[in-house]
NUNUMI-661587 format. One record per residue (C-alpha): residue number from 1; x, y, z. Coordinates in nm, 4 decimals. Example, Ala and Ser with C-alpha at 12.3 -4.5 7.8 and 13.67 -1.06 7.14 Angstrom:
    n         u         v         w
    1    1.2300   -0.4500    0.7800
    2    1.3670   -0.1060    0.7140
# end
This chain:
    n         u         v         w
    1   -4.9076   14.1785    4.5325
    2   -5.0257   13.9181    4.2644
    3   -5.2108   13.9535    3.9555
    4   -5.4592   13.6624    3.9345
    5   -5.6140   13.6987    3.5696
    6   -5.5291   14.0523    3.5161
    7   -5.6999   14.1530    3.8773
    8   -5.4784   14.2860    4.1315
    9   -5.4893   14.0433    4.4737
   10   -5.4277   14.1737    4.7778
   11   -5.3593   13.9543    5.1073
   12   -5.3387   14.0752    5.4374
   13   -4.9814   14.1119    5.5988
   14   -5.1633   13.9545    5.9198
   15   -5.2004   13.6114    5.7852
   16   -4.8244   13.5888    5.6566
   17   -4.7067   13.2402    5.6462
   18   -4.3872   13.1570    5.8427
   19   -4.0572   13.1701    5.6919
   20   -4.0853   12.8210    5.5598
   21   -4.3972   12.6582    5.4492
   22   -4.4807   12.3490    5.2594
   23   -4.7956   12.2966    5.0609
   24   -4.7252   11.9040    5.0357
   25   -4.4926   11.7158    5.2662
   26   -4.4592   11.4378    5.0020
   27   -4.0628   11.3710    4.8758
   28   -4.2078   11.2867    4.5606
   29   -4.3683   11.6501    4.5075
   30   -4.1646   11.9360    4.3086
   31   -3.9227   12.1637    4.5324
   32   -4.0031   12.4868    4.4587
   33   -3.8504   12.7892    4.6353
   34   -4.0335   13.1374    4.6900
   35   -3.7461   13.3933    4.7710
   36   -3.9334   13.7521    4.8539
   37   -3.9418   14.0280    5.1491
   38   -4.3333   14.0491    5.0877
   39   -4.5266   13.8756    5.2735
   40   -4.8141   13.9028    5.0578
   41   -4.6081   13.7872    4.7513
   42   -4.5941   13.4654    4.9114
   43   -4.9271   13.4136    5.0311
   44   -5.0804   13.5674    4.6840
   45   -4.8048   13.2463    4.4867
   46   -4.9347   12.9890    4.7299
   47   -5.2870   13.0484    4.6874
   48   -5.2262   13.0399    4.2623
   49   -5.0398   12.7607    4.2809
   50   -5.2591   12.5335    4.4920
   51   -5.3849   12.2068    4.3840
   52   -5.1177   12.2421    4.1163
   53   -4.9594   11.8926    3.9919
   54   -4.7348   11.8239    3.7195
   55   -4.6527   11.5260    3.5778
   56   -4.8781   11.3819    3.8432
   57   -4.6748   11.5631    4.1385
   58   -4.7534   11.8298    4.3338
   59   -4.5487   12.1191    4.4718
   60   -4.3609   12.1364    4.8072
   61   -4.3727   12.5132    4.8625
   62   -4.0480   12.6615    5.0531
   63   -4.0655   13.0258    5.1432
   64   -3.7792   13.2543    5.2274
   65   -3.7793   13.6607    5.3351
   66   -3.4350   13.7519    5.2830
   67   -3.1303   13.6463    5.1149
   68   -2.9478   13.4924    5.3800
   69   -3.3058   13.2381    5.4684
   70   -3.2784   13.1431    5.1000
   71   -2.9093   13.0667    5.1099
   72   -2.9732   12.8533    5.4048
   73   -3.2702   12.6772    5.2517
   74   -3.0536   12.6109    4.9269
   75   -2.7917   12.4528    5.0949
   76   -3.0384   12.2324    5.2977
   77   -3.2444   12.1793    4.9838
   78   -3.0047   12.0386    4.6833
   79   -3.3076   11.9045    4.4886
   80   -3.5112   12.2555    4.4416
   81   -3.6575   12.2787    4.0887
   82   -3.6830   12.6162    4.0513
   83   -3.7232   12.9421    4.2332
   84   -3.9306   13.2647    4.2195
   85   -3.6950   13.5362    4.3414
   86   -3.7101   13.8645    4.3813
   87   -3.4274   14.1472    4.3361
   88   -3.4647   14.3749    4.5731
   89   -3.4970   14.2580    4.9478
   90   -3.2200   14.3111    5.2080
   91   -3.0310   14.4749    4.9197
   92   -3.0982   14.6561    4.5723
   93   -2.8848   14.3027    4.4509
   94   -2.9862   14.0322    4.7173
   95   -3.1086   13.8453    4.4427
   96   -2.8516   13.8206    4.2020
   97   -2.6229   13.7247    4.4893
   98   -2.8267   13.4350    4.5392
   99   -2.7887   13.3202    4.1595
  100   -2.4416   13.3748    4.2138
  101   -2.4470   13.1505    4.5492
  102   -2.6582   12.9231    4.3500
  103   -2.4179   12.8852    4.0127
  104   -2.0840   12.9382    4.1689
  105   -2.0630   12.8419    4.5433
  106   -2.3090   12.5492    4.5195
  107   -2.2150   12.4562    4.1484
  108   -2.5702   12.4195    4.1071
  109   -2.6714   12.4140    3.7249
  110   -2.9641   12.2081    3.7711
  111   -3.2500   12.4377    3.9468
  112   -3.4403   12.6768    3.7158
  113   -3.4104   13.0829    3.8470
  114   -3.6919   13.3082    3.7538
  115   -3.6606   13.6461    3.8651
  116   -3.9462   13.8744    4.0031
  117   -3.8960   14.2166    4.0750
  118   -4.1607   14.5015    4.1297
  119   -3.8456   14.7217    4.0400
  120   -3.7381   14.6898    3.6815
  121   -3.5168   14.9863    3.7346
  122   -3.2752   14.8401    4.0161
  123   -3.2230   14.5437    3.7742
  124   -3.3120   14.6249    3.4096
  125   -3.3858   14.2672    3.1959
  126   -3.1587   14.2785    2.9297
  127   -2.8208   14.3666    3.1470
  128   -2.9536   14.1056    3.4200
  129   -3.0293   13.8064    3.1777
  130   -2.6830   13.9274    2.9888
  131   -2.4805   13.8860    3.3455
  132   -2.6423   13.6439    3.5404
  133   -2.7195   13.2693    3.4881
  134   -3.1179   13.3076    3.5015
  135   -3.3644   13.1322    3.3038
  136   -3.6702   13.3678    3.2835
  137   -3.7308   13.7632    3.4379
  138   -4.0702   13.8581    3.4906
  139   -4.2200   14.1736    3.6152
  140   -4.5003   14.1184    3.8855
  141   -4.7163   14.3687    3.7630
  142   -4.7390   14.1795    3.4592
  143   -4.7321   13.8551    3.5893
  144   -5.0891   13.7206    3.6009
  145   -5.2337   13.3547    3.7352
  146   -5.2575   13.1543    3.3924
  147   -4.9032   13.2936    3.2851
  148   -4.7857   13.1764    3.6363
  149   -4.8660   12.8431    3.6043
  150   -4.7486   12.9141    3.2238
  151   -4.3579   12.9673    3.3839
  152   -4.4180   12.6943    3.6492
  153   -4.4766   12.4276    3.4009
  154   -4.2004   12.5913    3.1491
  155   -3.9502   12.5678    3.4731
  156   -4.0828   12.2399    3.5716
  157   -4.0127   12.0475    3.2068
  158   -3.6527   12.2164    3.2055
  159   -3.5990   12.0667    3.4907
  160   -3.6909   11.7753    3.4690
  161   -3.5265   11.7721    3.1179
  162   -3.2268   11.8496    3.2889
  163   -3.2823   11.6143    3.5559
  164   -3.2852   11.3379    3.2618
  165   -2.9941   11.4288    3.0504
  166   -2.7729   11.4321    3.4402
  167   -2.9126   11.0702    3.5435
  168   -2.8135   10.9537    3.1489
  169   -2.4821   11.1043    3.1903
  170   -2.4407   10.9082    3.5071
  171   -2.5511   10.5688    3.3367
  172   -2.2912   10.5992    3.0437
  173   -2.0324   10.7186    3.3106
  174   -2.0904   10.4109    3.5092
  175   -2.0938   10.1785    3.2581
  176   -1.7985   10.2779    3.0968
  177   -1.5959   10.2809    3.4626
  178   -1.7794    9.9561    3.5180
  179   -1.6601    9.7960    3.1489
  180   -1.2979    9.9737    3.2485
  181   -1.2632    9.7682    3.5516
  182   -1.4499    9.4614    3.3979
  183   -1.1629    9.4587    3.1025
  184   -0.9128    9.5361    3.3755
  185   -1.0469    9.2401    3.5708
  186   -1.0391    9.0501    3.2308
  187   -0.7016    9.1422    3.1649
  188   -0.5532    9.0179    3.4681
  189   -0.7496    8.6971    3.4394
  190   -0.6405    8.6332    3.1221
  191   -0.2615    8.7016    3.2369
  192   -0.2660    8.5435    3.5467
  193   -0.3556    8.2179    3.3727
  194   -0.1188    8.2172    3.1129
  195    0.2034    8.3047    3.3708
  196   -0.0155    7.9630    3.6046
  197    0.0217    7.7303    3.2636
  198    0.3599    7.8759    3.2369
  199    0.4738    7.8410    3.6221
  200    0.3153    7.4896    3.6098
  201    0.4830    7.3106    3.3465
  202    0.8594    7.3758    3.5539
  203    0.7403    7.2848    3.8869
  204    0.5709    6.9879    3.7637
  205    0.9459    6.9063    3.6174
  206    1.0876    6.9395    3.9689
  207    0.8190    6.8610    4.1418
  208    0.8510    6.4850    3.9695
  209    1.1985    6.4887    3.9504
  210    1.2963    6.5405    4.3535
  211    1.1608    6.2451    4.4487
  212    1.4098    6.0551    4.2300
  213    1.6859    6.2995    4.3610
  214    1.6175    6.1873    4.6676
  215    1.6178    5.8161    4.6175
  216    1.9247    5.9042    4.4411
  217    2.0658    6.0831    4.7034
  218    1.9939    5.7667    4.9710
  219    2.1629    5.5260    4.7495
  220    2.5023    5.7563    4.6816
  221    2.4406    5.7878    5.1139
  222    2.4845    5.4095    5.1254
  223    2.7227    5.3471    4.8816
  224    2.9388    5.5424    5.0807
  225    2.8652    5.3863    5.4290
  226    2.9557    5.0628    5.2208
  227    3.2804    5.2059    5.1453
  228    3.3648    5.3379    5.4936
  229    3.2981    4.9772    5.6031
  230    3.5444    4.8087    5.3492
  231    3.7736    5.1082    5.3583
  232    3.8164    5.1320    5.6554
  233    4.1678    5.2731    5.6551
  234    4.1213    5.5407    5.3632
  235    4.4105    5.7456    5.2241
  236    4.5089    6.0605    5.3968
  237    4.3723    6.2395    5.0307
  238    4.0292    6.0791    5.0830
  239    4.0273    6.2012    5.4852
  240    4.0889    6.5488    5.3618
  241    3.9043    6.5601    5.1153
  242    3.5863    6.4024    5.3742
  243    3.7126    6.6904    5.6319
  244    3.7147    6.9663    5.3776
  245    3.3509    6.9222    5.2772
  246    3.1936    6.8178    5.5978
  247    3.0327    6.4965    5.5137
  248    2.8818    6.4896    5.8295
  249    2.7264    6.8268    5.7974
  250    2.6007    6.7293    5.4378
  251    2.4596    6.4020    5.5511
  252    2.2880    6.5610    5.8224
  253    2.1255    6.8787    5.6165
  254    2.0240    6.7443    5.2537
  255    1.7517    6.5528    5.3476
  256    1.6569    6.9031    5.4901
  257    1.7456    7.0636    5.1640
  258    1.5354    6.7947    5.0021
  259    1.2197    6.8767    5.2552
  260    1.2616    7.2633    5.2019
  261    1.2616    7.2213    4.7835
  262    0.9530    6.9598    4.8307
  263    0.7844    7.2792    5.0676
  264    0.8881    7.5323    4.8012
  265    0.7123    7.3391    4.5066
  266    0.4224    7.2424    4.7159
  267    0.3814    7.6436    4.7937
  268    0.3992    7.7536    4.4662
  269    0.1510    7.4457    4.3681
  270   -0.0699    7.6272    4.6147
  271   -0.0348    7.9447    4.4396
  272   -0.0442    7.8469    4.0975
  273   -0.4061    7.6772    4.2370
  274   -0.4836    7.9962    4.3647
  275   -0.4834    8.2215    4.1345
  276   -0.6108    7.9649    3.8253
  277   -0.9234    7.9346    4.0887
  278   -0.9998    8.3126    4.1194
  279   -0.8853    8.4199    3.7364
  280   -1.1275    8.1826    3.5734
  281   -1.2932    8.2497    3.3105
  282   -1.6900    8.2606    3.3368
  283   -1.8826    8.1242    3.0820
  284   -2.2438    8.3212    2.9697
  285   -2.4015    8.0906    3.2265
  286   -2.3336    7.9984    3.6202
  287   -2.1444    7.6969    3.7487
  288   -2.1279    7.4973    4.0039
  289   -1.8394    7.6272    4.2519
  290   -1.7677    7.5719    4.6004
  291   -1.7337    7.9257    4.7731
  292   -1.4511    7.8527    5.0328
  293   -1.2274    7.7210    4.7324
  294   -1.2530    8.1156    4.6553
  295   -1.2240    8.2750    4.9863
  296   -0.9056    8.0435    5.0104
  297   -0.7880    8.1397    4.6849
  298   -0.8530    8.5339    4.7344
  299   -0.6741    8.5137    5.1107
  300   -0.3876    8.3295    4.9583
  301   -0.3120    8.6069    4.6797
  302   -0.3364    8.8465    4.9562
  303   -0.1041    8.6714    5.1902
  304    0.1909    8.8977    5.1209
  305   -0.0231    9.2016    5.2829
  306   -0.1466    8.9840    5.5598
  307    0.2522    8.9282    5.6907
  308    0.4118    9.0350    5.9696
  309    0.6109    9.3629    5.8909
  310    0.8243    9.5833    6.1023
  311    0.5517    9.7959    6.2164
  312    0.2838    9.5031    6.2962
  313    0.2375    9.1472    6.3496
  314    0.0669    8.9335    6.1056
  315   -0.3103    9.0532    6.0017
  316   -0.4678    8.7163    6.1235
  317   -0.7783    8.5555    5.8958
  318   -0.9973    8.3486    6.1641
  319   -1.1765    8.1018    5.9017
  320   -1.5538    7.9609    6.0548
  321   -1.6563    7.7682    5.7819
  322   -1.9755    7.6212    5.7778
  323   -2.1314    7.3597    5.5612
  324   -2.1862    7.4931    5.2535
  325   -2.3365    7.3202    4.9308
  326   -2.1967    7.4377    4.5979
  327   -2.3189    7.6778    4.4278
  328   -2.4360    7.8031    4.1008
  329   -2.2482    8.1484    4.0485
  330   -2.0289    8.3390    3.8013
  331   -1.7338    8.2228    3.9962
  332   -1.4963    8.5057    3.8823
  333   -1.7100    8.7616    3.9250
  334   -1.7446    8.6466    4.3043
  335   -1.3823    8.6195    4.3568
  336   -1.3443    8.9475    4.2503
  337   -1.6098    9.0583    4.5076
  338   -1.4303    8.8961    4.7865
  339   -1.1137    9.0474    4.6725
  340   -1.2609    9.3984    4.6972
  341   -1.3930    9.3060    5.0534
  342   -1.1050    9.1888    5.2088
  343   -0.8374    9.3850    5.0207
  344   -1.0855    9.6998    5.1587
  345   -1.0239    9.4994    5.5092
  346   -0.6534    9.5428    5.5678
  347   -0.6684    9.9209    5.3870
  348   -0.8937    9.9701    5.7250
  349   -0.6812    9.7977    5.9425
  350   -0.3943    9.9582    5.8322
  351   -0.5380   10.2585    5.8799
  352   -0.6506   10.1994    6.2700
  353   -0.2657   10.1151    6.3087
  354   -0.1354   10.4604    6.2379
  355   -0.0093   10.6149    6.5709
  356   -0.0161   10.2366    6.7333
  357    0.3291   10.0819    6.8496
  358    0.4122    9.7417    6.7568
  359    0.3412    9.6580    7.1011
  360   -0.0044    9.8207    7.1640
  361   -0.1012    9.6310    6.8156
  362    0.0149    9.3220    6.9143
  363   -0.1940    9.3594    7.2499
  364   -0.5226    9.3666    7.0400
  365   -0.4059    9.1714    6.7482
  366   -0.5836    9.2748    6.3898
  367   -0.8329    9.0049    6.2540
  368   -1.0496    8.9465    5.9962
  369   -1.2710    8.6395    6.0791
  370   -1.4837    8.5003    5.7680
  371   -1.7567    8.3206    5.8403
  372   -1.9738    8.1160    5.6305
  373   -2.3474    7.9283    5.7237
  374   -2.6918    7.7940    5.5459
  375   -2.9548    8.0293    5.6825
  376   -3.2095    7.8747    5.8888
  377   -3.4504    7.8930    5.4894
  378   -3.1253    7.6533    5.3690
  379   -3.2196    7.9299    5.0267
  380   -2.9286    8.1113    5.0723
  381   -2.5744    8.1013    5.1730
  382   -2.4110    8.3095    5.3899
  383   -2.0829    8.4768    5.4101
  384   -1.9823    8.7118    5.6818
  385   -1.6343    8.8980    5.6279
  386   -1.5687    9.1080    5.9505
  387   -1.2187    9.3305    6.0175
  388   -1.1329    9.4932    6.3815
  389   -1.0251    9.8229    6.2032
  390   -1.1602   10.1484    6.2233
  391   -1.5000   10.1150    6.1628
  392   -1.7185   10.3999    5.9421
  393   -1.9354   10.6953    6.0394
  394   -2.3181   10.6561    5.9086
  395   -2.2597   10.9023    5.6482
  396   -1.9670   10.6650    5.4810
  397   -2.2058   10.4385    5.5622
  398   -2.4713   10.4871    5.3659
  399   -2.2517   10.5606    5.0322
  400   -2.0323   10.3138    5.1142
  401   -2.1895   10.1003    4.7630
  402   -2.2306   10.4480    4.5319
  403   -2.0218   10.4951    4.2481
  404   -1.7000   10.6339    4.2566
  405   -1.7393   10.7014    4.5977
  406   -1.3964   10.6393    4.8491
  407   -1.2530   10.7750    5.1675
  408   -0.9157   10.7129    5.0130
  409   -0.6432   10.9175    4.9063
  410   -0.5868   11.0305    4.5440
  411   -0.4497   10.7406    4.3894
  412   -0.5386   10.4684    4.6724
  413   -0.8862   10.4150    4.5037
  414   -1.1379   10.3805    4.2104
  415   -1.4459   10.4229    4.4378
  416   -1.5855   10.1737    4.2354
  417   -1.4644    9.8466    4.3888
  418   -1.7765    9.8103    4.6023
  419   -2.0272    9.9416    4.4024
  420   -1.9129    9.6882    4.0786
  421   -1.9400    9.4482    4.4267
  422   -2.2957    9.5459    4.4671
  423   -2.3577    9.4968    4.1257
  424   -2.2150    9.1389    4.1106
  425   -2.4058    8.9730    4.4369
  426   -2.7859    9.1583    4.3666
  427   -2.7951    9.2158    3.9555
  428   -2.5961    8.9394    3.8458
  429   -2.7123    8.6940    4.1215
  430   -3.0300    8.7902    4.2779
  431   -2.8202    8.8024    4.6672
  432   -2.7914    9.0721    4.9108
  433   -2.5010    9.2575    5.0506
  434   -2.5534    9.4469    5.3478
  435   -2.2681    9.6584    5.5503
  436   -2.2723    9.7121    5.9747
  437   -2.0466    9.9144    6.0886
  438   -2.0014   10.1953    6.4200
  439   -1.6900   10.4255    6.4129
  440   -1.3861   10.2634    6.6147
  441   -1.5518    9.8785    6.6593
  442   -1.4722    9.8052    6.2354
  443   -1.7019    9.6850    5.9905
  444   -1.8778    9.3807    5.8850
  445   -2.0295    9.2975    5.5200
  446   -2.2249    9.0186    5.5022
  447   -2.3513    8.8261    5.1648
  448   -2.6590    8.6324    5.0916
  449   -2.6074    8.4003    4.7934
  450   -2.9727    8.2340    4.6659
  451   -2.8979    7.8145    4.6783
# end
């Protein structure tokens, strides 16, 4: 029964419409859900409501006959604006145990509930409205055409009010995690380059100073073949005393000792590079940096989780590098990208290896193989960083970029490591990152950088 401008309308039960309907098959249409056990009901809303828009939109018209259809459709149907639902159905209280489904189970506060009953007495307004988290009750005897489309539009606004104030809250959320990570980021920059100036100024001592050692060494070396060859009958002191140290021995390993010093200072050189190149500071405007300078740097930083441990081999970092002009880029900003990628690369490695023996790993070694190339435009450059690990289902897939978003444990992850990536390549330089991955064969990002 309907009341179309204060005349009753009847439908006949014959011409029902099935349990789900939908006026508009367009995703950009409002959701709106009729929950009744009268056929007629529906039929009678559907026919007010057609041709409806608002806000330029139309209405995609679900239609459910009992409580459990409409629990069903609400879980399928997260995006609902609002619902016209009736009390009585199944149960004297089928409806008010969908708002309760609605506010409690699916912790939706979003869609707007406007309850219809023919039965005032089953579920009287003021105790209803006082207990349950509805946002209109209207009687359908009462409830004529004009102040249907009256409550539709009302609902509609709320929601998309609502709708509004959620995607705000979002923004601010996301900008302050993104400004977090960014001072983080700045943080570490900052004190990774003062402990470089402060590691370089000592190894530059001994780096300059061992090849004088050295020299030094050699000449104190022949001095004493000089005296061995005009002493050559030394004192029984000085033959104990040669005995006691091992000459020979010392001869014989300091120019080793000398080598592993000069390998020392040359690795921590390599370091100190390292992390200057990937903590630099950008400027408010791009410059000109060569790409596999920061790949290098990033895999170098990351070398200590890339060794060999007792429960695998070495991760090993396959490196086809094409030729690649510089480019103009916020270098930092893109070394912090690739540190996300790969770091997220041996997390998924690691986590293939669980149950694997050292042997069955080292069988099928893990790898991540970066490779870089012009594409065949030469207007962008591209970077491929690919791991053997476990690979993602389509569903990770697909939010794999999405704020706050991780499949790691509490405390392994920020969820926003690859969404501030995102953010870096397309916003702050007009590229493309793209993800292919299948469950079990690992994962593959790939970059486009414009030239």
């Amino acid at each position: 029964m309907f009341i179309e401008d204060d005349e009753i309308l009847l439908l006949d039960d014959s011409e029902a419409f099935p349990a789900v309907e939908s006026i508009l098959n367009l995703r950009t249409n409002w959701k709106v859900l009729i929950v009744d056990d009268e056929p007629a009901i529906h039929q009678a809303t559907q026919l007010a409501l057609k041709d409806f828009t608002f806000e330029g939109k139309g209405l995609q018209i679900l239609s459910a006959y009992s409580g459990k259809n409409a629990k069903q459709l609400l879980f399928e149907n997260l995006d609902i604006a609002f619902i016209l639902l009736d009390v009585v159905m199944e149960t004297n209280d089928a409806g008010l145990q969908i708002v309760q489904y609605i506010r409690d189970e699916l912790q939706n506060r979003l869609v707007r509930i406007i309850l219809r009953t023919g039965q005032p007495g089953d579920a009287p307004e003021e105790s209803v409205i006082v207990r349950y988290d509805i946002n209109d009750y209207k009687l359908k005897v009462e409830l004529t055409r004009q102040k249907l489309l009256t409550t539709v539009i009302s609902a509609l606004r709320s929601y998309r009010d609502l709708k509004i104030i959620e995607q705000q809250n979002h923004q601010i959320k996301q900008t302050q995690m993104h400004l977090i990570q960014q001072e983080k980021m700045s943080i570490i920059g900052k004190l990774a380059a003062g402990i470089t100036h402060e590691i370089n100024n000592p190894i530059c001592f001994i780096e300059g100073n061992l090849q004088p050692a050295w020299d030094y060494i050699r000449d104190l070396f022949s001095l004493l073949d000089l005296y061995e060859k005009e002493l050559s009958n030394p004192s029984p002191a000085i033959q104990a005393r040669v005995k006691n140290i091992d000459l020979e021995y010392i001869r014989m390993d300091l120019p080793n000792l000398i080598a592993s010093m000069q390998e020392g200072v040359k690795r921590i050189s390599e370091i100190s590079m390292s992390m200057r190149i990937f903590s630099r500071a950008d400027s408010d405007y791009p410059i000109t940096f060569n790409l596999h300078d920061g790949i290098d740097s990033t895999i170098l930083i990351l070398k200590y989780r890339l060794k060999a441990d007792e429960n695998r081999p070495e991760i090993q970092v396959v490196k086809n590098y094409g030729e690649l002009p510089l480019v103009e880029c916020y270098a930092g900003q893109l070394n912090q990208v690739f540190m996300n990628i790969l770091a997220n690369a041996i997390d998924a490695i690691e986590e293939s290896n669980r149950g694997k023996s050292y042997q069955q790993i080292e069988s099928s070694p893990n790898c991540i193989t970066i490779s870089t190339a012009v594409d065949a435009t030469a207007k962008f450059a591209i970077i491929r960083i690919q791991d053997n690990g476990k690979g993602m289902s389509d569903e990770v897939k697909t939010r794999i970029f999405d704020d706050l978003f991780t499949t790691k444990a509490v405390g392994k992850g920020t969820g926003l490591g690859l969404a501030i990536a995102k953010s870096i390549i397309e916003e702050k330089h007009g590229g493309i990152i793209e993800v292919n991955s299948q469950l079990g064969e690992g994962t593959e990002f790939v970059i486009q950088l414009p030239l």
